[in-house]
Each structure stands twice: as C-alpha cells, then as structure tokens.
C-alpha positions in Angstrom: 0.0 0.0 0.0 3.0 2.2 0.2 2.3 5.7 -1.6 -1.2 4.8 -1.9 -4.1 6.8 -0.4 -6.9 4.7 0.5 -10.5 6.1 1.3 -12.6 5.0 4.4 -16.3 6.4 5.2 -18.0 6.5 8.1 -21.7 5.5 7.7 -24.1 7.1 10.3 -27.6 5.3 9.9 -30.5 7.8 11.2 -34.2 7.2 11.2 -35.8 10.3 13.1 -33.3 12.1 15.7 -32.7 15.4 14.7 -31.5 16.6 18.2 -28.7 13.5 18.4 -27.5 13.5 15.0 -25.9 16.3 14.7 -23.8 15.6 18.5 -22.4 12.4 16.8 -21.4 14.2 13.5 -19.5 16.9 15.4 -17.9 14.1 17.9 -17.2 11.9 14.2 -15.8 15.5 12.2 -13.2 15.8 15.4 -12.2 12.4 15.4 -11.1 12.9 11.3 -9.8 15.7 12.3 -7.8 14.6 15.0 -6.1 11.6 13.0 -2.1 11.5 13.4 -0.3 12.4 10.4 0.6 8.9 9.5 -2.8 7.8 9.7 -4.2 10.6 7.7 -1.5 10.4 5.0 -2.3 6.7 4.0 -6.2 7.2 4.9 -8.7 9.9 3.5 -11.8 9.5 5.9 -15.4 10.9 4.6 -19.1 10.5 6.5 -22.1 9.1 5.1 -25.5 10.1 6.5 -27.9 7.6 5.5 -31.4 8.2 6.3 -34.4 5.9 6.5 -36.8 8.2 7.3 -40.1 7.7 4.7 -39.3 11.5 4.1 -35.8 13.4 3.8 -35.2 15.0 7.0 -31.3 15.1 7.9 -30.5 17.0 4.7 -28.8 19.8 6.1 -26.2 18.2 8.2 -24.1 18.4 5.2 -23.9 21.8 6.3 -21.5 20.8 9.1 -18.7 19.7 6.3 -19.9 20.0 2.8 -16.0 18.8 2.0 -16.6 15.2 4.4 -20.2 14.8 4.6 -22.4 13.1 1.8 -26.2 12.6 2.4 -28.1 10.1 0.8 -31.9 9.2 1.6 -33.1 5.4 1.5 -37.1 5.9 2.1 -37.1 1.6 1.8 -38.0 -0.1 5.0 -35.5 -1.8 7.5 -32.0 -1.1 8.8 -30.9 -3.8 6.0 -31.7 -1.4 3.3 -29.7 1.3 4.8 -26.9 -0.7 5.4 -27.0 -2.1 1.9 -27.4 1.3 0.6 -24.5 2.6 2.4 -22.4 -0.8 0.7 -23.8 0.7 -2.7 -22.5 4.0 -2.0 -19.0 3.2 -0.6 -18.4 1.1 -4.2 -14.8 3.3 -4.6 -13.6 3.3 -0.8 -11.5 0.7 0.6 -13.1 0.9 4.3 -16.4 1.3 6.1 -17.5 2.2 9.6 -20.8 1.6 11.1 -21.7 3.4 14.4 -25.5 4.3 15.5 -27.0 8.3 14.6 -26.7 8.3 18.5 -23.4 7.2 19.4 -20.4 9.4 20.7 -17.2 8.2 20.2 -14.4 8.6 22.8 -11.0 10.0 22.6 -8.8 8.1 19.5 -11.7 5.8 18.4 -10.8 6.1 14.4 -7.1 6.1 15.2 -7.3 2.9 17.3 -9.9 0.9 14.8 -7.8 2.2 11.9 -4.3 1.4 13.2 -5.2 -2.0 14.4 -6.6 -2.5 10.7 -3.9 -1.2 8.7 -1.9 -3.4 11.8 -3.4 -6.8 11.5 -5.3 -6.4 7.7 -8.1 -8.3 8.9 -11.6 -8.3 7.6 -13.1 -6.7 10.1 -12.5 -4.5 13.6 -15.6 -4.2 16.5 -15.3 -1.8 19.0 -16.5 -1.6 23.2 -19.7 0.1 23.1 -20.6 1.8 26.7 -24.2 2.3 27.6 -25.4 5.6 29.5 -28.5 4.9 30.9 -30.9 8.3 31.3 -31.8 9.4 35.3 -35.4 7.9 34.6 -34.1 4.7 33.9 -35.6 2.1 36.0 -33.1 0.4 39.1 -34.3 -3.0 37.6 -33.2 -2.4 34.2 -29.9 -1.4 35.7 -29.4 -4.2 37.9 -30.2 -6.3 35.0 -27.3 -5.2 33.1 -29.8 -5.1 29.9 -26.9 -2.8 27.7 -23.5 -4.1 29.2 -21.7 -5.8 26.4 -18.2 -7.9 27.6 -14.8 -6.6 26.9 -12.3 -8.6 25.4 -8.4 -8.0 24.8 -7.2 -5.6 21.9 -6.6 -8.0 19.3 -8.2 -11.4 20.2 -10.8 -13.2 17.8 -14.5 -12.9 17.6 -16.9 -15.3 15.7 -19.7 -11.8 15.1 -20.0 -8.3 15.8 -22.4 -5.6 16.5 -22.5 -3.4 13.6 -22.5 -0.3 16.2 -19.1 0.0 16.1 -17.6 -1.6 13.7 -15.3 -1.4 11.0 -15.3 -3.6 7.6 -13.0 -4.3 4.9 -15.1 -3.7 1.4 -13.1 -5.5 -0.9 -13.4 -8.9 0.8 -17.0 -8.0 1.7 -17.1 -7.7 -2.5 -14.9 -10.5 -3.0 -17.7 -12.8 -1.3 -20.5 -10.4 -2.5 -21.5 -9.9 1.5 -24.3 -8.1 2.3 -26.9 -7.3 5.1 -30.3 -9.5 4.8 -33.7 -7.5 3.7 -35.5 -10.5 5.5 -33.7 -9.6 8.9 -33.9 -5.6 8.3 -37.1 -5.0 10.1 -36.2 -7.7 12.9 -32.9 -7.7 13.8 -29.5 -9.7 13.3 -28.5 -8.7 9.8 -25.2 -7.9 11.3 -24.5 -11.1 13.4 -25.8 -12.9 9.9 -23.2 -10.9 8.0 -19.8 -11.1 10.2 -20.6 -14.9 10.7 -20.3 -15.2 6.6 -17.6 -13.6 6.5 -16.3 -15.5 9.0 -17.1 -18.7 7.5 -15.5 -17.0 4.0 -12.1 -16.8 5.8 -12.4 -13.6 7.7 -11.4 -12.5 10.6 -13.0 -10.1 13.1 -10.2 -8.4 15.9 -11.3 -6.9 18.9 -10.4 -3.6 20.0 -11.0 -2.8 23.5 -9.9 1.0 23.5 -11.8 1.9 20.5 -14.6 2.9 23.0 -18.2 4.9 21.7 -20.6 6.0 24.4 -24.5 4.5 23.4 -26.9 6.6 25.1 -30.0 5.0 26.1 -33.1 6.9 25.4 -35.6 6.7 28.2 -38.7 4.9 26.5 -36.3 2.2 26.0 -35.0 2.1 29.9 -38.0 0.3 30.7 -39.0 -3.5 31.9 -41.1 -3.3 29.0 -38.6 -2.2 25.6 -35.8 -4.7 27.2 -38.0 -7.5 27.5 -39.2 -7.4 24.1 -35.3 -6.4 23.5 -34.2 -9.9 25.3 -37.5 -12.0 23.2 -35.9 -10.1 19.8 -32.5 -11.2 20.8 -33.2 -14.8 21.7 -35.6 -15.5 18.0 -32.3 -13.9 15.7 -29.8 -16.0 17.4 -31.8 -18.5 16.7 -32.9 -17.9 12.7 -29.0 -17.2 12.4 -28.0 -20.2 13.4 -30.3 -22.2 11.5 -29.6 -19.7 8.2 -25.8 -21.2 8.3 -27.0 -24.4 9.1 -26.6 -26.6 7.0 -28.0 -30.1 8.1 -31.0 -31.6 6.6 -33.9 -29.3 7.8 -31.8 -27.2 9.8 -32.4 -30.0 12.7 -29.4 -29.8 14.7 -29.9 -26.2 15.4 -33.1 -26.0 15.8 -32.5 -28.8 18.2 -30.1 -26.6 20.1 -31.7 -23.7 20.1 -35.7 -25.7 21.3 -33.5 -27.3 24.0 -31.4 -24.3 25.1 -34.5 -22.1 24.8 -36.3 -23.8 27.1 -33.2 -24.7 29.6 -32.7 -20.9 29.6 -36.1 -20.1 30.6 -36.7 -22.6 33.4 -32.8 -21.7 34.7 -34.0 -18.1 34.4 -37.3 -18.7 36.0 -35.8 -20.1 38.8 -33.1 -17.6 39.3 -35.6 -14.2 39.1 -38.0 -16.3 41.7 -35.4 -16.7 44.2 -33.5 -13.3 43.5 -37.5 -12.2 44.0 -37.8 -13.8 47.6 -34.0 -12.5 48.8 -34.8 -9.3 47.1 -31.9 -9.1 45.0 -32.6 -7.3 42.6 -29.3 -7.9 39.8 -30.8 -11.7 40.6 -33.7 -11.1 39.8 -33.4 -9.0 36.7 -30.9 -11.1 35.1 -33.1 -14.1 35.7 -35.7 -12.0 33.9 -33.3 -11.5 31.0 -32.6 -15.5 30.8 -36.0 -16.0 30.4 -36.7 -13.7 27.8 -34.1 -14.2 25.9 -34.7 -18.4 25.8 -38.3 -18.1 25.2 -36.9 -16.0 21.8 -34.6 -18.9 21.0 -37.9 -21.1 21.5 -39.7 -19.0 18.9 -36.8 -18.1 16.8 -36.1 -22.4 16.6 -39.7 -22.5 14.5 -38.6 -19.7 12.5 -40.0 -16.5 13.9 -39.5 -13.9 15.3 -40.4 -10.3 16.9 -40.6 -7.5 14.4 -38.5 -4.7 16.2 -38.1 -2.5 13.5 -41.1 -2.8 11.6 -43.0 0.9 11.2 -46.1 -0.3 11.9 -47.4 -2.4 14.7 -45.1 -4.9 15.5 -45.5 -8.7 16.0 -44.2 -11.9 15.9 -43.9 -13.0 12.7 -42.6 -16.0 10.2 -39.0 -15.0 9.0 -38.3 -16.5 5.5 -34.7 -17.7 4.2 -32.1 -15.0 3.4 -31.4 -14.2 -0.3 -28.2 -13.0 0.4 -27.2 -16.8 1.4 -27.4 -17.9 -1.9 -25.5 -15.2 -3.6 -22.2 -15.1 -1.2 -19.2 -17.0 -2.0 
C-alpha cells in the first residue's frame, strides 16, 4: 500500500433524531480531524448520512462539512436497506465504519480501529460500546445489566460483531459479494448474519477494546417493558442465524439446540428471578428475567419466527423467510 491513499467512510444510519444527530457528527468530524499524520496520510476519511426516514429529513447536516459529509436518503424499510445502501455507496472506498445516529465516540476511536486494521489487515475490527442509561431509567433495568456488552483483549478473535461499532474491509466484503439481509432488516441480526459469513469465507474479526463509543439510552427504552421485548428479539435472531448457516438436513441440529437451550434458559432463568424475588436481590432477579426472555426467543426463533423490532407499523411476531443473500455469497 505504500504511496497509496486509501478512502474509508463512516456510515451514520438515522431514522428520526434530529436533536442527536448532529452531537455524533460533530464528535465523528473531530475524530477525522484529529487523526495523526501517519494515519491521515495513507487514509482519507469521509461521513455518510444515511437516512431511512419515509421523508428526507437530515439533509442539512451536510452543512456541518460540505468537504466530508455526503447525504443520501433510503425511504425503503429496514435497517438492511440502509446498510446495503450505504455498501452501494461506498463502491470506490476501501473501508467502512458503522456506528449508531446516536453514538459518541471517545477519545482516538478512528485512530485505534484504523491502526489495528492497517496493523493486522483483517476483515473486520468491532469496538466496546458503553451504555449511558438516562436518570429515569428504571433500578431493575440497571441491575439487569440489559446494555452491558463484555470486553475482550485488543486483538483477540470474535466469531460476530455488532454493527455499532464496527469497522469492515469492502473488498473482501465484494470478493464474497457480503451483504446485510432484507428479511432480517425489520427484525434484527442482519449484522450477526453478515460477520458470521464472512467468517465462514475466511475472515477475521479483531477486537479492540480501546476503541470505545458511548450509546446513550433513550428513556422509553430504559423500561421492563422495551428490554423484555429487547431480550424475546435477541433470543428469535440468534436462533434464525443459526439455523440460516446451518446446513443439516432441515436445519435439525440447530433448531434442536436452540428448542432445548430455549427452554433450559427459561426454566434456569425462571428459577433464578423467583429466588433473587424472595432474597430481594434485585441484579438476581433482573438477570433471571433476562434469561428467560431471551430463551423463550430462542424457543420461537427455533420455529422460524420472530419479533418484528423495527417494523414501522405495529409490531409482531412474525414468520421470518430464508435470506437471499445466502445464496449469492461465495
């Protein structure tokens, strides 16, 4: 690569937050800004707003950067079709970056997903995401850890990733023509479907712990209520992914797992929230809670549906047909 400039976007999905947009724009345009000279001489970094609204709304953040900030507008349903639209639009660079329309990056976020990339040339980089949890959030969704994710050590191996923070290579993700399921879009998992392809084409995912962004929760989803349904939606994709790369007669062995770990889950669960219940505890409880959400998903997602958590109109459980985009990769 030596002499060679290489271009990497950042791809902001948004669907209807005009006040937090425009906080994770500045925090990204600071972060380019902010790159060391020997990052920013071998990558040019640009942002893509893509928004999902029905309507154009975000329009005028270009205004923030006219010279790194493109705007395009995919009115088609499901956080698939933006993804796949921001694939479609990244055709010349080299890199692209996921993160949420919410998310704040901390301090030397690009530098540290970039340099372990240009480090390691993997396939893929995922960063920590930290969740701030508003003053009205309930103690029971706190206890319950609902938004923790694990950390793991800079540099060690993950079979998936989040697509909040992450970073892809495009040219192997066009090599294997990868890209984000429609059927998943309005549901959820596109991007554990994804990374476990490219996985299974001979990628590799690296972990970077210090690559940190800051997810704020917003309060109507610091409720019992948002992360039940949250741990139900959960539970159902991990269990349609598994039987999408399945690929036993049927999908029988993992919907075997996933009908007998569903249900081991929610009668482990059951008994854990009872007796945190009864010793008011409340982490015991609310994890319990979690447990059992989450494995009566699995239990739904092993028959092949699931909860429709980004549909735009009422939402429900619904039967969750094969991806397309298994039979195109390579």
């Amino acid at each position: 690569m030596s002499g060679v400039r290489l271009d990497a976007a950042i791809a902001v999905l948004t669907y209807h937050r005009p006040d937090r947009l425009p906080l994770t724009i500045h925090a990204l345009l600071e972060q380019i800004k902010g790159l060391p000279k020997d990052l920013s001489s071998k990558l040019r970094v640009h942002i893509r707003v893509i928004d999902n609204a029905e309507q154009p709304e975000a329009q005028d953040i270009v205004g923030l950067d006219p010279a790194r900030i493109t705007y395009h507008h995919e009115p088609r349903p499901g956080i698939s079709s933006a993804r796949n639209r921001a694939l479609d639009e990244s055709a010349a660079d080299r890199l692209l970056l996921f993160v949420d329309d919410d998310i704040i990056p901390q301090p030397r976020w690009l530098e540290l997903l970039l340099s372990l990339w240009l480090k390691e040339r993997c396939q893929a980089v995922s960063g920590h995401v930290l969740p701030e949890l508003p003053a009205t959030a309930e103690p029971w969704v706190a206890a319950g850890r609902y938004f923790n994710r694990p950390e793991r050590a800079t540099g060690s191996t993950v079979p998936a990733a989040a697509s909040n923070n992450l970073l892809l290579d495009l040219d192997f993700l066009r090599r294997h023509n990868l890209r984000f399921s429609l059927e998943l879009g309005q549901i959820g998992g596109e991007d554990s479907l994804l990374t476990r392809q490219l996985v299974a084409c001979g990628g590799r995912i690296l972990w970077c712990n210090e690559a940190k962004a800051v997810d704020p929760v917003p309060a109507d989803r610091a409720t019992k209520r948002w992360v039940r349904q949250r741990s139900f939606r959960v539970g159902s994709s991990e269990a349609l992914v598994a039987q999408f790369l399945d690929h036993s007669p049927g999908h029988l062995r993992s919907r075997a797992v996933f009908l007998a770990g569903g249900l081991a889950r929610m009668v482990f669960g059951t008994v854990r929230s009872l007796a945190g219940k009864l010793a008011s505890d409340l982490p015991k409880e609310a994890r319990g809670a979690r447990t059992v959400y989450r494995g009566a998903g699995q239990l739904v997602g092993a028959c092949g549906y699931a909860y429709q958590e980004y549909g735009r109109g009422k939402k429900s459980i619904r039967k969750v047909n094969r991806p397309a985009v298994l039979e195109h990769a390579r």
